[in-house]
Structure formats: C-alpha cells, structure tokens
N, C-alpha and C positions, 0 to 999 in steps of 0.2 A: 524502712523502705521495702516494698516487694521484692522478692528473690528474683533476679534477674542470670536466666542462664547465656552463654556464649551467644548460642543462638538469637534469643531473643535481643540480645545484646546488639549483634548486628542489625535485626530488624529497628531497632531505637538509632540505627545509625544512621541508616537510608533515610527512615522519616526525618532524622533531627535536618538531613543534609536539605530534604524536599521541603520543610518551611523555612528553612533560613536561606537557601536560593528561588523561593516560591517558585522550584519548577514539581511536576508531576511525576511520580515511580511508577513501574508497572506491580500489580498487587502480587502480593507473597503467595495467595492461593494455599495448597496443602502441603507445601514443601520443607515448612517448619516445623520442629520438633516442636511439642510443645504450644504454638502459639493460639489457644485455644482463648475463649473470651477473659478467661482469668489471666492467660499469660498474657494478654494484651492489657490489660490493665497495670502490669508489671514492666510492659515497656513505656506505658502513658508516665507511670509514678518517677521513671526514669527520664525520659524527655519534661517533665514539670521540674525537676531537681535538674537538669539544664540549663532551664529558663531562669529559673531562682537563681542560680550560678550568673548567671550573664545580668542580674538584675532585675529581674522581673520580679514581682511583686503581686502575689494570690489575693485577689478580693472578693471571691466570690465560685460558684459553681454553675455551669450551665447541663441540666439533665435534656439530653436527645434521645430522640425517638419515641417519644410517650405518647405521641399520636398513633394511634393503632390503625387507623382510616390509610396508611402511607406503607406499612409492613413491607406488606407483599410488591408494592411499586419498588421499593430497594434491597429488596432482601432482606432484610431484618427480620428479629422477631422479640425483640425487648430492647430498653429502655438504656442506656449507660449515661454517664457520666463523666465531667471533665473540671480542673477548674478553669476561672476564667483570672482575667490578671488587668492591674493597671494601665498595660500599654495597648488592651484588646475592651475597654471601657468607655465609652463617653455618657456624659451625662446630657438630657436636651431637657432644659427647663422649661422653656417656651413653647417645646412640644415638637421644636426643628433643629435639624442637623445635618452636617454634611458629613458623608463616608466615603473615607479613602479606599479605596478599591485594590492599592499594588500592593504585589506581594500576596493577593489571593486568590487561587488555583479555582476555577468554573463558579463563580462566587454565589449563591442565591440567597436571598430574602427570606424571613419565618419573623411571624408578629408571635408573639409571646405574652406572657403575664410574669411580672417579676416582683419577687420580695424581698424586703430588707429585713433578717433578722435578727430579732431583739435578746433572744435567749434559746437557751439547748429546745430542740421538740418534746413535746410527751411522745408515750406512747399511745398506742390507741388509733381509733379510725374513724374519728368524730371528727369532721372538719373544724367546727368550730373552736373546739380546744386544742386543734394546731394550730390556728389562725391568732392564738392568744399567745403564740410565740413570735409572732412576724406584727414588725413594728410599720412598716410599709408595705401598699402595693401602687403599682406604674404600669402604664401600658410599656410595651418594649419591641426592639426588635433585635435580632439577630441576624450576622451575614456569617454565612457559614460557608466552607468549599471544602474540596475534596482532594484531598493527596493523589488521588488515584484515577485515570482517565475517565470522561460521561458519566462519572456517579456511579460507579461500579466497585462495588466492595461488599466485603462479610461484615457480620455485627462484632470480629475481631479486629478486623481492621480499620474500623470506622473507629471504634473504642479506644482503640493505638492513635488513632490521628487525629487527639485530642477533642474525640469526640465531636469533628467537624467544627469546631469555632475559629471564627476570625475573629468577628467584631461582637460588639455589645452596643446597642444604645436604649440608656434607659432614660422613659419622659416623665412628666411631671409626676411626683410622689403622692400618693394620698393615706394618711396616717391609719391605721387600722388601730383599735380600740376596741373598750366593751360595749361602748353604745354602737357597733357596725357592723363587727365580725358577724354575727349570726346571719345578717343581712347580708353580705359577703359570700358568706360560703353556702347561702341558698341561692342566688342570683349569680356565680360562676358557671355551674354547668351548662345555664341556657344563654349564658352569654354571647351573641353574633357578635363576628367580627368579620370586615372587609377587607379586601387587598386591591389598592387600586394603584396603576403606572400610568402620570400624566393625566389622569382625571377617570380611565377607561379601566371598569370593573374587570380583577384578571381571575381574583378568587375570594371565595368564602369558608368561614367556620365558624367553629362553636365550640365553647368549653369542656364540653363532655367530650372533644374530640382526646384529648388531654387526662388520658385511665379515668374519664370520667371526671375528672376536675383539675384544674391546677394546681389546687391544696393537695390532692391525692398526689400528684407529683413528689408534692415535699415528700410526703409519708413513703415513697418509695426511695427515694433520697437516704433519710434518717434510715431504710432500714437496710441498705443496701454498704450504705458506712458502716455502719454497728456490724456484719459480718464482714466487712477489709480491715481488721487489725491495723495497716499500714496507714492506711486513710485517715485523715485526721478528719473530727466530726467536725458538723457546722458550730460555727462560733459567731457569737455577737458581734454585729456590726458588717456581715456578709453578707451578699446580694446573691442572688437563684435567680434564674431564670427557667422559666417550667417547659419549655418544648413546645413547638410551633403547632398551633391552631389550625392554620392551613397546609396545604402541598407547601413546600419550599423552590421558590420560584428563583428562574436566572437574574440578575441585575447585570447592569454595563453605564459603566460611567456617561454620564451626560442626562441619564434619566432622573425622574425625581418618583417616588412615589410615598403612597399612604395607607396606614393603616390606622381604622376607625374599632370604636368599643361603643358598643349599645349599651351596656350597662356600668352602673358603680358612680358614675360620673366622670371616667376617665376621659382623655382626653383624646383625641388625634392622635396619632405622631406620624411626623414628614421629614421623607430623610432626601437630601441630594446627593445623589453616586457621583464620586468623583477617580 
C-alpha cells in the first residue's frame, strides 16, 4: 500500500464519508501537507482497500483526463487513474442500458473506447503490438461526478476522488486478433464519434482526442503502474476504459441519450438515466 500519512489520512476520510453519503466536501485546496498528485494517489490506494474491505471487487481500471482538448476547461494537466470495481460495471450486450443515477454527485456522460485484456503489455510505442495484448474492444460509456462543488478541483483532488467514476457501461465486445489489430490501431485516431440527448446533437470527437489514440492511453496506463510500486499492474481478464472522446456532459434522470462510433464496426450504445 502507499504510505499514507495522518494528514492525508484524514483527507481519505472526508472523501470515503462524501461517497458513501453521496453528498459533496468543500476542496482541500493548499492546506495539506503533502497532498500533492502523488499523495493523492496514496489516499485513492487507501479509499480502494476500503472498498475491498466492504466488498467490492477490482475489475478493471478507468484512465481520466487523456483528452487534452478539456485541460484547461478543468484545470488539469495529465492523465491519472482509478480502478473500477464490480458494483460500478455493467455490461449492455444489446448496445442498451439503464443507469442509476443516486448516489452520484453532478453526474456527466464520457463515451469512451474500452478493452479487455488478454495478457501483460509490452513495451514500446507501436500500437499495434499493444493491441496484441487486448483481447477485446467495445464502445463504452462512462458516468462520472465530482466529490467537489460545479466541477471544481486540482488534478490531486480529482485523483483522490477516484478518479471521478461512478459508473461503467460497456457495449457489445468485438474480439481483437491478428487479422484486425493493424486495422484497429490505424483507424482509432480518426475515429468520429457523437453525443446525442434524445435524438438532438450535444457533442462531438475523435480518437486522437485521447494522447492521440486510445491504445496510447493503455501505453500511459502500463507506464504509469510500472513506476507506483503499490499499484498492482494490469492482469488478464481486466477491462480499461481509455478517457472520454468528447467534453463530459451533465446527465439527469429521465433522459435517454447516445453515443455512436464511425468506425471498427462498433456499435451504438443507448443508456436511460434513471
């Protein structure tokens, strides 16, 4: 586990209190010793071993902020990491789902690209021979919210607050192999992708928006574990989610919306906020 001091100690306290009564804290700002983007990732490794305590169950990792087009809209300036867990999952085979909304603080939307992996990554910066580690890809979305009032936080506190996830929903699988990946990981970066609420266009993106691919995503993934000692690396049979395409938009129950993929042959996916 990350070394966890008093201080940061308490900051894991607030948060753990502000998602388990899904109400909102006011942000720690510069008043912590310590809680710099490393020490935040030392209160996340503590709020996950938490969760695990209460029964939760690690199946995967969701990497935020790898849209660089969004930085400067939330303050940010790089990428972190969270995992995601069985009770924050669902699977839409059909390409539809409904998402529970309670329990999430300012909730918004992020369409995503997600992988199933099949074995350790290499190293290296060739897509294609990451892509020979990931046994699936799916269109996906993400609902994510914010511990902290109007979306207002540092890239440590965002990091600490598990990396903004709520939800997971991943759509229909499509098997990645040796006959595809090449095709794959040329056809990501130009990838369009839509965001529509109720039929009416809200946003657009593109793969490259994503450090230039999704698969690049992984690659900052793998290398970003391989220097957290603590962190345990990816392992066979874990699902990724690469960081949203578009802005991250509000959602509010009763709505339905969609997000579409130009390429791969993926599918739809249509979620109903509830």
């Amino acid at each position: 586990m990350a070394a966890l001091t008093p201080a940061l100690a308490r900051v894991a306290d607030r948060l753990d209190a502000a998602f388990v009564g899904g109400r909102q804290v006011p942000r720690f700002g510069d008043g912590v010793p310590g809680f710099d983007v490393a020490g935040a990732y030392a209160v996340l490794d503590e709020l996950h071993a938490r969760r695990v305590a209460r029964g939760w169950r690690p199946v995967g990792r969701k990497i935020g902020f790898t849209n660089t087009t969004i930085w400067a809209r939330y303050g940010v300036d790089r990428p972190m990491w969270s995992h995601v867990w069985d009770r924050t999952v669902a699977d839409a085979a059909d390409g539809r789902a409904d998402v529970p909304l309670d329990g999430l603080m300012e909730p918004r939307l992020e369409p995503e690209i997600v992988f199933g992996i099949a074995r350790a990554l290499p190293a290296g910066d060739d897509p294609a021979a990451v892509l020979a580690s990931v046994a699936w890809i799916a269109p996906g979305c993400e609902i994510v919210h914010s511990a902290f009032p109007a979306w207002k936080f540092s890239a440590a506190e965002c990091t600490a607050a598990y990396g903004l996830h709520g939800r997971l929903v991943v759509g229909p699988r499509r098997a990645v192999d040796e006959g595809n990946r090449s095709r794959i990981a040329a056809a990501l970066p130009g990838m369009a992708v839509t965001l529509r609420r109720g039929g009416a266009l809200v946003d657009e993106g593109v793969g490259a928006n994503v450090l230039g691919s999704p698969v690049r995503a992984l690659m900052f993934l793998r290398d970003v574990l391989a220097a957290q000692p603590w962190a345990p690396p990816l392992a066979p049979g874990e699902i990724v989610t690469t960081g949203t395409l578009t802005d991250a938009q509000p959602v509010r129950p009763g709505e339905t919306w969609q997000a579409t993929f130009d390429a791969l042959g993926l599918p739809a996916l249509t979620l109903a906020m509830r």
